[in-house]
LUMDREN-525464 format. One record per residue: x, y, z of N, C-alpha, C in turn. Coordinates in steps of 0.2 Angstrom, whole numbers, plus 5000, padded with zeros to 4 digits. Layout:
// LUMDREN-525464
XYZXYZXYZ/...
//
This chain:
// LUMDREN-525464
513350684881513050624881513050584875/513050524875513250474869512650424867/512150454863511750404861511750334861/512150334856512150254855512450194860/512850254865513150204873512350204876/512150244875511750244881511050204880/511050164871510350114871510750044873/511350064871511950004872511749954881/511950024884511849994892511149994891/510650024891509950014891509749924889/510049924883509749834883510149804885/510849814887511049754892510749764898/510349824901510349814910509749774908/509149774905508449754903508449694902/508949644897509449584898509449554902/509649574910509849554916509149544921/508749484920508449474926508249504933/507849534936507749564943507449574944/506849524946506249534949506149544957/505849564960505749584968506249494971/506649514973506749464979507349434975/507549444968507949414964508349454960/508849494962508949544960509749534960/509949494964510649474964511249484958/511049454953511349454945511449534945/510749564943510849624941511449684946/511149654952511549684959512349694956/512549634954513249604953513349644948/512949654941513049694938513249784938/512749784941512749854942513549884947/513549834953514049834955514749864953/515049814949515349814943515649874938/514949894936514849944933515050024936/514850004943514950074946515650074946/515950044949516550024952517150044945/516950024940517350034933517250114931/516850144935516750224933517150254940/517450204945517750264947517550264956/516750224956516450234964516550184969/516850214974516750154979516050114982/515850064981515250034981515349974988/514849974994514449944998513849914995/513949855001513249834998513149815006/512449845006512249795014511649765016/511449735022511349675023510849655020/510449725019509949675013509849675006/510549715004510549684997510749764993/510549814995510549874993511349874992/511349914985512049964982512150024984/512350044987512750124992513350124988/513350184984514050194980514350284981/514850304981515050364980515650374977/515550444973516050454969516150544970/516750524975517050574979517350634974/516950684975517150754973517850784972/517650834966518350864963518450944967/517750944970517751024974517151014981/517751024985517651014992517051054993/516951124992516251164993515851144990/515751104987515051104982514651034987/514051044987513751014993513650944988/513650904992513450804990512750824987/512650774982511950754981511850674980/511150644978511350574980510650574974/510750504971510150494966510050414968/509450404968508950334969508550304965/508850244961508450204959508450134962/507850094960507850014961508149994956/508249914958508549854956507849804955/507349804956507049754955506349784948/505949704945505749744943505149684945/504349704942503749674944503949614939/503549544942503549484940503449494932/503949434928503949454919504149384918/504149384910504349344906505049364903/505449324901506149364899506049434894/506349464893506049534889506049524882/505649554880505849554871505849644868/505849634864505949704863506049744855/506149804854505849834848506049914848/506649914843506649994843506350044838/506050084839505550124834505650194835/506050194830506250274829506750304836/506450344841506550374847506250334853/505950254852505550234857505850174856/506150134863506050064863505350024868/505049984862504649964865504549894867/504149854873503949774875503949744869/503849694867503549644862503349594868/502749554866502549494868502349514874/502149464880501849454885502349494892/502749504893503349554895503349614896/503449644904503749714904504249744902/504349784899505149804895505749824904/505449834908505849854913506249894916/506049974912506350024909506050054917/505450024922505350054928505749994930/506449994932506650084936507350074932/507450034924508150034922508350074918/507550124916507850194912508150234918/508050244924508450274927508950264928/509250184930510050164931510450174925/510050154919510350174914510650244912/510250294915510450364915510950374918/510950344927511450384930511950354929/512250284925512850264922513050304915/512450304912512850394907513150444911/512550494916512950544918513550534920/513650474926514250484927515050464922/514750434915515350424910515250484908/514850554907514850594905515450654912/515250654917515550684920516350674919/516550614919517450584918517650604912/517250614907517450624901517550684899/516950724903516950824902517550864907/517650794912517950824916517750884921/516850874923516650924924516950924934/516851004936517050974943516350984948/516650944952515850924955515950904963/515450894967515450904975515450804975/515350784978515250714982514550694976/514550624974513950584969513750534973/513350524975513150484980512650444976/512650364974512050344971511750284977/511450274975510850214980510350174976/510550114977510150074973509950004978/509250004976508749994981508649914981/508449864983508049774983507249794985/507149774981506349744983505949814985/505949864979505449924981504749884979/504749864973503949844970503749814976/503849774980503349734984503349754991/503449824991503449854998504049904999/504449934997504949974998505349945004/505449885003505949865009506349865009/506849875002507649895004507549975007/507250015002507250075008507250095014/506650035017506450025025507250035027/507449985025508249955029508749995028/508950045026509550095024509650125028/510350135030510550165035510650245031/510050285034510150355027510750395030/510850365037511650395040512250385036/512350345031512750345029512850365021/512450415021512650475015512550525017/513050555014513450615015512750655014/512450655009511850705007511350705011/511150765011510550795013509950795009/509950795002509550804998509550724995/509050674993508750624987508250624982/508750624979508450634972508150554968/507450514970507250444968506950474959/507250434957507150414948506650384950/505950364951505650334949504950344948/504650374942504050414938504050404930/503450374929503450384922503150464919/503150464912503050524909503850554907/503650614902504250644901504650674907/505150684905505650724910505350804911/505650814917505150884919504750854924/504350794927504050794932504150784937/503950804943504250784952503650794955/503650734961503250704964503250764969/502850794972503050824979502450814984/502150774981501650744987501250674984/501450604987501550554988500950534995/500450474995500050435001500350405005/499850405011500050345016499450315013/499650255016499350195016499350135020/498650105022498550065025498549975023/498649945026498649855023498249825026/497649805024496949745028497249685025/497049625030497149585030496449535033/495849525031495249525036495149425032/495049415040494749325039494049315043/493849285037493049285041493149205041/492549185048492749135051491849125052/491749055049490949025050490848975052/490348935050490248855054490148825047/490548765047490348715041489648685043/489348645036488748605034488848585028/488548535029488148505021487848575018/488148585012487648635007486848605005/486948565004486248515001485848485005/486148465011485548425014485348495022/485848505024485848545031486248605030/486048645025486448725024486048765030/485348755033485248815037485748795046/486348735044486748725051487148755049/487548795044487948825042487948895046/488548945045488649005044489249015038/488949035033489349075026490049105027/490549105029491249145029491049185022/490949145018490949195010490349235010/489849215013489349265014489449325017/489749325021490049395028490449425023/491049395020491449435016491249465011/490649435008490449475000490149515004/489549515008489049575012489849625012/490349615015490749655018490849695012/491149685007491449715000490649745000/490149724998489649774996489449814999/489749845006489549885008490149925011/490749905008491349945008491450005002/491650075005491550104997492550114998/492350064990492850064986493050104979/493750104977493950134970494050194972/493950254969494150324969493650364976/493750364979493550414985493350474985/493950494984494050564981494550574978/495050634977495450664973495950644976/496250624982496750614986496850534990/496050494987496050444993495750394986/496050334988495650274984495650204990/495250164990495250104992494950044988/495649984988495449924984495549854989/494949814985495349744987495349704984/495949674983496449654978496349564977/496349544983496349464984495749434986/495649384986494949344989495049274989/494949244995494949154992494649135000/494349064999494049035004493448975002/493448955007492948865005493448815001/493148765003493548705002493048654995/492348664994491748614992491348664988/491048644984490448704981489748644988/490048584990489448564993489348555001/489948605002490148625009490048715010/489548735017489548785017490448825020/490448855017491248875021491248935024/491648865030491748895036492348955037/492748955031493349015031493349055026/493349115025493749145019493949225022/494349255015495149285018494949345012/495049375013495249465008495949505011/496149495005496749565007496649625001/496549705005496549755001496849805006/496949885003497249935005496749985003/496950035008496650115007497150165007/497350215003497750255003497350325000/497950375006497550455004498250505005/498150565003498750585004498650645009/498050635011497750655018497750615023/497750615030497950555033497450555038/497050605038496450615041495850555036/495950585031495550535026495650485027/496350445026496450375026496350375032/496250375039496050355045495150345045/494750395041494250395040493850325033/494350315030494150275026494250195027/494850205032495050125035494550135043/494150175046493550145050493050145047/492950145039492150135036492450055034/493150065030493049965028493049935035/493349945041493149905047492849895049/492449955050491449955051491249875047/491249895040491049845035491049775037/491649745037491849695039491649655046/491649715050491149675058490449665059/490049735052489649755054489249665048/489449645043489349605039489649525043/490049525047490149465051489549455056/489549515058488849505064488249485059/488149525054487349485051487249445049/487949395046487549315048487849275053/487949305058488249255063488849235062/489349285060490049235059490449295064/491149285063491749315066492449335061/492449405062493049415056493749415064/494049425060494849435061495249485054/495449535058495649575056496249615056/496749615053497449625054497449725048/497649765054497549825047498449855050/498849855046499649885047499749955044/500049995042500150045041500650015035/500450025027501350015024501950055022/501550115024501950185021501650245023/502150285025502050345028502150395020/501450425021501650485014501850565017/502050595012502450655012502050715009/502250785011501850835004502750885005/502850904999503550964999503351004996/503351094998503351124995503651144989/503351184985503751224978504251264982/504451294989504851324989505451294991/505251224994505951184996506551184993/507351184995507751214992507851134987/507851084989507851024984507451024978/506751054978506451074972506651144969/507051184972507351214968507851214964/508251174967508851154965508651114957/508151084956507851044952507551074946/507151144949507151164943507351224940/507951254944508451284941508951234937/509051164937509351134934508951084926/508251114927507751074923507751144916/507751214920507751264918508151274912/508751264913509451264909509551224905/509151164903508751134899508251124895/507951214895507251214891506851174896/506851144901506051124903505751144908/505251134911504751184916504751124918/504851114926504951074931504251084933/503651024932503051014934502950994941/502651004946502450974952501850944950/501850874951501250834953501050794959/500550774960500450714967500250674962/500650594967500750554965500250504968/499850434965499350404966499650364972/500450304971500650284970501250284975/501950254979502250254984502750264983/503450274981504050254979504650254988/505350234985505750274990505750334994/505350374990505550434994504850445001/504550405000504250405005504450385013/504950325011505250305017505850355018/506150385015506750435017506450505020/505950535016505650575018505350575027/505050505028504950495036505750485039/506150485036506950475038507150525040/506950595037507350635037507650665031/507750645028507950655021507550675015/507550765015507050755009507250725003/506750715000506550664994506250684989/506350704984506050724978505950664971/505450644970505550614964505450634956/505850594952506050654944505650574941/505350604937505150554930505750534926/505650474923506250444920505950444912/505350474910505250464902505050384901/504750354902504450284903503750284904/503350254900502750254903502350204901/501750194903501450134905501550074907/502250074914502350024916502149964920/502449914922502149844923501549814921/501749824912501349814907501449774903/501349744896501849714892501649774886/501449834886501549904883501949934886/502249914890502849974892503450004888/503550054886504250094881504350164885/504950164882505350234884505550274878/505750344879506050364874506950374875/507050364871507850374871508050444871/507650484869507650554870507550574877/507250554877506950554887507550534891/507850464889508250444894509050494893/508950494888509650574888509550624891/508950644892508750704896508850694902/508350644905508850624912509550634913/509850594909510650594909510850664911/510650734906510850794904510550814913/509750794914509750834922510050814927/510250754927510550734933511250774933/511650794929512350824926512050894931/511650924928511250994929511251004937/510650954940510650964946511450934951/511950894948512550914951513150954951/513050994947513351044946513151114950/512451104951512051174953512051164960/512051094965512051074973512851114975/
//
């Protein structure tokens, strides 16, 4: 591995604009990129990079690595090296979730060409618009990679940890609906839309639930007059658990809430509740997680199993069919403008991913 190629690509991918839905520039870059190392690279209809880089030994089983291309809404990046850590400056996420991954597996694979090591089938996949819903992953045809096993870059913290149980989660969408009036002169011909709503939240149990389950809500808006009672207003929140018995349990207490709060002052909600993501749990025996930490081993490190708050791709591959294992990328505090990585960390990825293709 080459230190100083490997801060080199780091601030030029971080450089290259890709916010959810704008990903294009980087896409082309990335593209490019891969293509200069060797892989044949697809892109399909929604936007995602499908690359492989066909094997030197037919026996050795394919594996496949997944990161994103987008990153949460920013200012252009500034930035700062200190010591083993590059860090944000200014109001800016550094964007190291998810570019300290991309930028690892364009090292491993210059590390691979250069050692000459030999190896089964490289399969990478680079994703559009995870941050606002895992849609590029929705849309991948996971038929068309060779691999059985995905391995998603996408985890802060040092190298060594993997997700092996990820939530489902639900989407609310609730509009309460009331009668307008004069605030001033005829407020008792009214019915309050914001009345019904607020009762609703105070009687929704919200935040940390338990160990596995949280419920937020996120948005609020509605009335048109501080001297008009309003007739409309609208919340969007979510509940997620990584029990699914709980989250069905916790999305009929917020619904409870919201009709049982319409009814007390004479209004009408409308209610839209979606499923966003199917969550997963993997055992410690899976051969994907062993493959990981036989390969994490050989490095000095002890492959951590955690549960994750939080959703990535591997949640949609996993309802796919495709197990999915996610690795931390040594990055932490993201979509922040304290977000840093270590450079040390982003070479350790480099070194696992090398470890975990040699050992599939």
């Amino acid at each position: 591995m080459n230190r100083d190629r490997l801060i080199e690509e780091f601030i030029r991918q971080i450089s290259i604009p890709s916010i959810s839905g704008k990903e294009e520039r980087f896409a082309l870059y990335m593209e490019s990129r891969l293509k200069e190392l060797g892989l044949k690279v697809e892109k399909d209809s929604s936007g995602n990079l499908f690359a492989r880089l066909e094997g030197s030994v037919a026996a050795k089983r394919p594996v496949l690595f997944c990161a994103h291309l987008d990153t949460v809404p920013t200012d252009p990046v500034q930035f700062s090296i200190e010591g083993e850590t590059i860090k944000a400056n200014g109001s800016a996420i550094l964007g190291a979730d998810d570019k300290a991954a991309t930028t690892a597996i364009v090292e491993t694979l210059l590390s691979l060409k250069e050692e000459g090591i030999k190896h089964g089938d490289v399969e990478i996949l680079l994703t559009v618009q995870e941050e606002v819903g895992l849609v590029g992953a929705k849309h991948f045809d996971v038929e068309k990679a060779k691999s059985r096993f995905f391995y998603v870059l996408d985890y802060s913290g040092p190298i060594g940890l993997a997700v092996c149980s990820a939530p489902y989660a639900n989407e609310f969408h609730f509009r309460f609906l009331g009668k307008a009036a004069h605030a001033g002169s005829e407020p008792e011909k009214g019915i309050s839309a914001i009345q019904a709503l607020a009762i609703a939240i105070a009687n929704m149990p919200l935040g940390r639930i338990d160990f596995e389950t949280t419920a937020n809500i996120g948005i609020i808006s509605g009335g048109k007059a501080t001297n008009i009672v309003a007739d409309f207003a609208e919340m969007r929140g979510e509940a997620r658990s990584r029990n699914s018995e709980k989250l069905e349990k916790q999305t009929q207490l917020m619904l409870q809430a919201a009709e049982e709060a319409a009814l007390s002052v004479g209004a009408k909600v409308d209610i839209d509740c979606l499923r966003e993501y199917e969550g997963y749990t993997l055992s410690e025996n899976e051969e994907i997680v062993l493959i990981a930490r036989e390969a994490a081993s050989a490095l000095g490190l002890n492959l951590k199993l955690v549960d994750a708050g939080g959703a990535s791709d591997a949640n949609v591959f996993n309802l796919k069919g495709r197990k999915s294992l996610v690795l931390s990328c040594g990055y932490l505090r993201p979509h922040t403008p304290e977000e840093e990585v270590s450079i040390k960390e982003m070479l350790n990825l480099s070194l696992l991913l090398k470890e975990i293709i040699q050992r599939a």
